[in-house]
C-alpha positions in Angstrom: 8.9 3.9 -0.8 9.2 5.4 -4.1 8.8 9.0 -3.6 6.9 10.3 -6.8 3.9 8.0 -7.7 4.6 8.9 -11.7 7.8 7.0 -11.2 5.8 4.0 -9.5 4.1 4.3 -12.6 7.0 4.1 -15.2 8.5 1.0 -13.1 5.3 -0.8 -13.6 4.7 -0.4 -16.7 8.5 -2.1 -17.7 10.3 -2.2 -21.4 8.5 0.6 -23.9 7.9 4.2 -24.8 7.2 5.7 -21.9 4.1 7.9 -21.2 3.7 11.8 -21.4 3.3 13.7 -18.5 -0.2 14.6 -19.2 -1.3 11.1 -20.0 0.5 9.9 -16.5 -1.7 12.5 -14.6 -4.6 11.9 -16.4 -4.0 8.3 -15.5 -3.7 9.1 -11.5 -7.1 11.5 -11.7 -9.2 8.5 -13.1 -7.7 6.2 -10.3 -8.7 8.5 -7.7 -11.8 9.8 -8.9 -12.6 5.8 -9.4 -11.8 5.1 -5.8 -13.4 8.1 -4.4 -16.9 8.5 -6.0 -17.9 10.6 -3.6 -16.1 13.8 -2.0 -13.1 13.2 -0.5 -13.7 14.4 3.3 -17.5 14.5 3.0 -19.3 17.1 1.0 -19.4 20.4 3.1 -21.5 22.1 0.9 -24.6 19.9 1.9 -23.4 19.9 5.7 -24.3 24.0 6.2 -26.4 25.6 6.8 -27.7 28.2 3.5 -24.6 30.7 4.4 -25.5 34.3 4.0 -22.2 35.0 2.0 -20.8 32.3 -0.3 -17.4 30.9 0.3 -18.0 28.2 -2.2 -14.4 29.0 -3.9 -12.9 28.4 -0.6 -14.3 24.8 0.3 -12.8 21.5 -1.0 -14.7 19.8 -2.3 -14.3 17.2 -6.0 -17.5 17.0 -6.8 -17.1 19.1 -9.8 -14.1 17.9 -10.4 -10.7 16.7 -9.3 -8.9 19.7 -7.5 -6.0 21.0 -8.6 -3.8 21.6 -5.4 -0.2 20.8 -5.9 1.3 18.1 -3.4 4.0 19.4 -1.5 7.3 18.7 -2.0 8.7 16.5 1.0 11.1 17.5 2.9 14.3 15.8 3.1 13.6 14.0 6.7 10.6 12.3 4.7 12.3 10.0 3.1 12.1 6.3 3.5 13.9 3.2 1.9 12.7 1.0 -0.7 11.3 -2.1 0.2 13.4 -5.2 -0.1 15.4 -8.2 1.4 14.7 -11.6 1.4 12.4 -11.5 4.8 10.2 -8.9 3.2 10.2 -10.7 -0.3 8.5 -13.8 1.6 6.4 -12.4 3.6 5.2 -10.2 0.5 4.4 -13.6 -1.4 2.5 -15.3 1.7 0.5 -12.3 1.4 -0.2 -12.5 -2.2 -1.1 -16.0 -1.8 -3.1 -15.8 0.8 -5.3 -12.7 -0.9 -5.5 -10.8 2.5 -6.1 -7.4 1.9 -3.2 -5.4 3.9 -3.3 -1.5 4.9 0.5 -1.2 4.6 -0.4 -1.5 0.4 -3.7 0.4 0.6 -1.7 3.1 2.2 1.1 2.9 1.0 3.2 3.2 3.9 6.4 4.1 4.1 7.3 1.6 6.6 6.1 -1.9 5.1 9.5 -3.0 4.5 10.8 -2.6 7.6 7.9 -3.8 9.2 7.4 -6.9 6.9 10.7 -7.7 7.5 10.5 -8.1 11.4 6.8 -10.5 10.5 5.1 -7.5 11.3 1.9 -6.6 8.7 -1.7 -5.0 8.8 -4.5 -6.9 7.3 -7.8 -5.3 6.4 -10.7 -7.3 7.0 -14.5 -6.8 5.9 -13.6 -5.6 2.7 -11.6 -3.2 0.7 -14.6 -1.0 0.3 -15.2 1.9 3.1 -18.6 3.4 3.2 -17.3 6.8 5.0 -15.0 9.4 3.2 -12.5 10.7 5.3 -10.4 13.4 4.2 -7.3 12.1 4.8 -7.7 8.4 3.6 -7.0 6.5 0.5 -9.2 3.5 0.7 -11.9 2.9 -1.5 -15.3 4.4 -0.3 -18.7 3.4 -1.5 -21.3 0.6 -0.5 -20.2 -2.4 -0.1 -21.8 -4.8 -2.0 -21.4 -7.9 -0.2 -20.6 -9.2 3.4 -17.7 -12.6 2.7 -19.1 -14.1 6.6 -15.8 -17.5 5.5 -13.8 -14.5 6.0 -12.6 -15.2 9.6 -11.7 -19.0 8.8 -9.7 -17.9 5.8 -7.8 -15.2 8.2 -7.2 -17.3 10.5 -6.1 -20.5 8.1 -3.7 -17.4 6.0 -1.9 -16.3 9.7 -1.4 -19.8 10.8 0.3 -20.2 7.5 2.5 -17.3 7.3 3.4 -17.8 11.0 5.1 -21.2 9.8 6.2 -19.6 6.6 7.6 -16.2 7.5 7.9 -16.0 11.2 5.2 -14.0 11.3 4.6 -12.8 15.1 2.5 -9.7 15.7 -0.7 -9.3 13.6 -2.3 -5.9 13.1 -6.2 -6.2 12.1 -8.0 -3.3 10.9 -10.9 -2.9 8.8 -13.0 -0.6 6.8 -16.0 0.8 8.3 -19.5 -1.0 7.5 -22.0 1.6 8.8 -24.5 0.0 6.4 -24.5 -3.5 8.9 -26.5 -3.2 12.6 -23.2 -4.2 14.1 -20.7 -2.7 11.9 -19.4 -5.6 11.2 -18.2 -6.6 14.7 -19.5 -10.1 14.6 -17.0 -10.8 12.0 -14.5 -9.0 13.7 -15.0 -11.5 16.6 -14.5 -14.3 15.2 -11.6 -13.3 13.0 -10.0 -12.6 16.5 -11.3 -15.7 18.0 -10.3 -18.0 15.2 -6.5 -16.5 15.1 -6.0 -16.8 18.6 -7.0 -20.5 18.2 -5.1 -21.3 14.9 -2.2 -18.8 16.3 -1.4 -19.4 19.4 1.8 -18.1 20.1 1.0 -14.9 17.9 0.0 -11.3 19.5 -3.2 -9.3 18.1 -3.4 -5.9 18.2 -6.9 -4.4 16.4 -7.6 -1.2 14.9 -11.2 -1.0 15.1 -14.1 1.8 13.7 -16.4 3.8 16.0 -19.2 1.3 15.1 -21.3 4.7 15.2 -21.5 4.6 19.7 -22.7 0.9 19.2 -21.2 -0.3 22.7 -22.8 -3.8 22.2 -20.9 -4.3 19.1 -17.6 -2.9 20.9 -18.1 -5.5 23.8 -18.5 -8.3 21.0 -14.6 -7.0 19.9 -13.7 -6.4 24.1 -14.6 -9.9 24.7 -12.9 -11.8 22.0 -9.7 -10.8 23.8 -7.2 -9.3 21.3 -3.8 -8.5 23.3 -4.0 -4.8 21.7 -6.9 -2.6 20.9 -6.4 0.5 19.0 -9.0 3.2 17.9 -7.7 6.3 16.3 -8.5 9.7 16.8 -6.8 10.5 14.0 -6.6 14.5 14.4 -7.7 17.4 17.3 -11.2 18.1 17.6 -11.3 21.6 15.8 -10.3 19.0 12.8 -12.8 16.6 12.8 -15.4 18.4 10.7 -13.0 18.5 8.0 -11.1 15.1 8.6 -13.6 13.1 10.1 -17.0 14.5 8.9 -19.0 11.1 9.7 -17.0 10.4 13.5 -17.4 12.0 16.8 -14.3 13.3 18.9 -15.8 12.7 22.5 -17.4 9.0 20.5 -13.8 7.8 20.1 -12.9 8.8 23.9 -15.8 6.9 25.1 -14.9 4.0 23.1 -11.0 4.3 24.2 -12.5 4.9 28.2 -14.9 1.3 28.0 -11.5 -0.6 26.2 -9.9 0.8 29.3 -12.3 0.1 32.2 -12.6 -3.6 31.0 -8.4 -3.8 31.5 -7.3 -4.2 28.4 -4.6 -2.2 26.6 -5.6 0.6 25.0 -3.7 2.5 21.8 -4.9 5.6 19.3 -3.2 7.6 16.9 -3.0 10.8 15.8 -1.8 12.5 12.6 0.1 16.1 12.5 0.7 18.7 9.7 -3.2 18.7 8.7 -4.1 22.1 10.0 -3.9 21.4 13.9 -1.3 23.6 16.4 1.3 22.1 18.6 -1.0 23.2 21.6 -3.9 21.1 20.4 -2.2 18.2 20.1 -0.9 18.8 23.6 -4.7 19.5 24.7 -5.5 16.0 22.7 -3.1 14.1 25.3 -4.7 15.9 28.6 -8.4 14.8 27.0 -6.8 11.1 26.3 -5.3 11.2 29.6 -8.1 12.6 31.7 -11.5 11.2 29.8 -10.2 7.8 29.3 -9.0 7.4 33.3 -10.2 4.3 35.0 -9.1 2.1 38.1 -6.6 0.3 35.0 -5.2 3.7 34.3 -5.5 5.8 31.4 -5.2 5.5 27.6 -1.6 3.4 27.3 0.1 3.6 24.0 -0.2 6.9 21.3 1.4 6.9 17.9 1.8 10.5 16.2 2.9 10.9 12.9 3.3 13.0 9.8 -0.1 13.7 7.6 0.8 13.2 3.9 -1.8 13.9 1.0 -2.3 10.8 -1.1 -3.6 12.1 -3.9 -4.9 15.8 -4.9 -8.4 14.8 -4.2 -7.5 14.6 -0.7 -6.9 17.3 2.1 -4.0 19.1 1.5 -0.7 19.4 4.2 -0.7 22.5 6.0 2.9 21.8 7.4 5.6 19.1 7.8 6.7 19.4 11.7 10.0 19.0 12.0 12.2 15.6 14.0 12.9 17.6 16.9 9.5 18.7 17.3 8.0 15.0 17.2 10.7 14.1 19.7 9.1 17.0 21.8 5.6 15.6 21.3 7.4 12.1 22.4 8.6 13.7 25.6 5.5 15.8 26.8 3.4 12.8 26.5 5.6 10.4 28.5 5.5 12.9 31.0 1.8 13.2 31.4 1.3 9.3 31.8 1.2 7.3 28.6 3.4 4.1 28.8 4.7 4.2 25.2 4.6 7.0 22.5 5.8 6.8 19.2 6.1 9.8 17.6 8.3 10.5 14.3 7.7 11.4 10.6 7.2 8.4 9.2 5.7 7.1 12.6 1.9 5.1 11.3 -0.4 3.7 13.7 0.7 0.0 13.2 4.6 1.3 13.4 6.9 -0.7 16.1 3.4 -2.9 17.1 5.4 -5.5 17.9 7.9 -3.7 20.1 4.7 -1.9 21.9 3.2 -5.5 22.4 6.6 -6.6 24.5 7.0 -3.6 26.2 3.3 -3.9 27.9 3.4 -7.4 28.1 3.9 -7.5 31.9 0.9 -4.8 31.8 -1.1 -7.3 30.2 -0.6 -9.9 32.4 -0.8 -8.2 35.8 -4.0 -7.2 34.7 -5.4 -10.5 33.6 -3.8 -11.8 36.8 -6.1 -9.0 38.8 -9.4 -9.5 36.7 -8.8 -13.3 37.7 -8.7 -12.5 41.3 -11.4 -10.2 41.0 -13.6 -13.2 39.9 -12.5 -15.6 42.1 -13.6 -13.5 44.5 -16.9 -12.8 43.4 -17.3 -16.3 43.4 -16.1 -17.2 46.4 -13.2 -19.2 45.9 
């Protein structure tokens, strides 16, 4: 990963004069303010109530223009290696050719390399175009103008592809939310996931699905399409969400983590740190995960916790950067209240070590699927 996104710039841009540094950051505040037309995080100011003191000063907000906030310098512990190698370099080109959008770009995660060179990737499906505006996220937000229903086929025809080309073997699908649709988008969502597992067989699926706004119908349309994996992020601790996730619900996302669960299949979320939350809240966030997601298949199996970084200065700013040794405390408290697997490092993303996660529960899997087919034999008498 290439640290400062001005340098991104200069290596882009090749042989020539290169730019000032006022025309390189007026060139990163158009690209923002083009891929976030609308305030970054929501727009507090039309969420209040009429206050009886203003504290207008003190609210983020962009929509009078881009803020000003410095990024903070990372610390050294942040740093990640540059993408490379020949593994990556093919997988990166499958990609390209394919035109599947991927989160690990979008995001700019400091991972992809490692990740693409084990065949691991994210692909974004329904779009590129979110019509929520988290505070934390980078992707484009806005109305989507169209819905592409060939999608699932071309998904599907792209992984069979790159599984023969790359070695491609664990497949993260996410997708931007589509509140605008009556299903959010989830009939497209199953068939994506029905038409990989029947052009991939061989190759695990792990989903990262939306809210769909408490639509349970639409969830059990994902549920029964039978991805190995699904994942729905909470993101940050409740306190948070009015600032990180205006448009979601914190006790929504249990609920939809608790039904993932009580149908037997594995269930994964994510957090991020160093937004404004305290070490006990994110303790209190595994109790809740633990407790409200229980079922007779156990409780919420697999949570990821990593660093919060700013992506641009339109976005929420970081409040701290929590130390190694503190993530490797998160790592050991939540083993120790039940989860099965729990990534938790710096540079830790929700789609980091999928494919090591998909092994390690592998037997999970299958002891369940062997006990839901029991449980229907015997409701049929056989």
């Amino acid at each position: 990963m290439i640290d400062d996104p001005r340098a991104a710039s200069s290596v882009e841009q090749g042989a020539g004069a290169s730019p000032t540094a006022a025309e390189l950051e007026a060139a990163a505040i158009s690209r923002t303010l083009a891929r976030h037309p609308r305030p970054a995080g929501g727009d507090p100011l039309r969420r209040m109530d009429a206050p009886v003191i203003s504290l207008s000063s003190m609210v983020l907000n962009n929509q009078d223009g881009p803020q000003t906030m410095a990024i903070k310098k990372k610390p050294s512990w942040m740093k990640a290696k540059v993408p490379g190698g020949p593994e990556y370099e093919k997988l990166k080109n499958l990609l390209a050719d394919a035109k599947l959008v991927t989160v690990c770009q979008e995001a700019g995660c400091p991972n992809m390399g490692e990740c693409w060179s084990r065949g691991v990737a994210t692909i974004m499906i329904l779009g590129d175009t979110c019509t929520r505006a988290c505070g934390f996220c980078n992707v484009k937000t806005g109305r989507p103008v169209t819905l592409d229903k060939d999608e699932p086929r071309r998904v599907a025809e792209s992984l069979r592809v790159m599984m023969q080309g790359s070695g491609l073997k664990h497949i993260v699908i996410t997708s931007v939310n589509r509140d605008e649709l009556a299903d959010g988008g989830a009939g497209i969502w199953a068939e994506t996931i029905q038409r990989t597992r029947d052009a991939c067989p061989g190759l695990s699926i792990e989903v990262l699905i939306p809210d769909f706004e408490g639509n349970w119908g639409a969830l059990q349309m994902v549920i029964d399409a039978k991805p190995h994996i699904i994942n729905h992020n909470l993101e940050t601790v409740r306190r948070m969400y009015p600032a990180v996730r205006p448009s979601a619900k914190f006790d929504r996302s249990l609920e939809l983590l608790r039904r993932v669960k009580e149908q037997g299949v594995v269930a994964k979320t994510g957090i991020m740190v160093g937004i404004g939350e305290n070490d006990e809240e994110v303790l209190g966030l595994m109790d809740d995960l633990l407790s409200k997601t229980a079922t007779a298949h156990g409780s919420c199996d697999i949570l990821t916790i990593g660093q919060y970084l700013q992506p641009t200065r339109n976005h929420l700013p970081i409040e701290r950067f929590v130390t190694p040794q503190q993530f490797d405390g998160y790592r050991d408290a939540g083993l120790n209240k039940g989860f099965k697997v729990v990534e938790s490092g710096p540079l830790v993303r929700s789609s980091y070590h999928a494919d090591h996660q998909a092994d390690e529960l592998s037997s999970v899997v299958d002891e369940r699927e062997r006990e839901m087919r029991r449980r229907m034999n015997g409701l049929l008498g056989r």
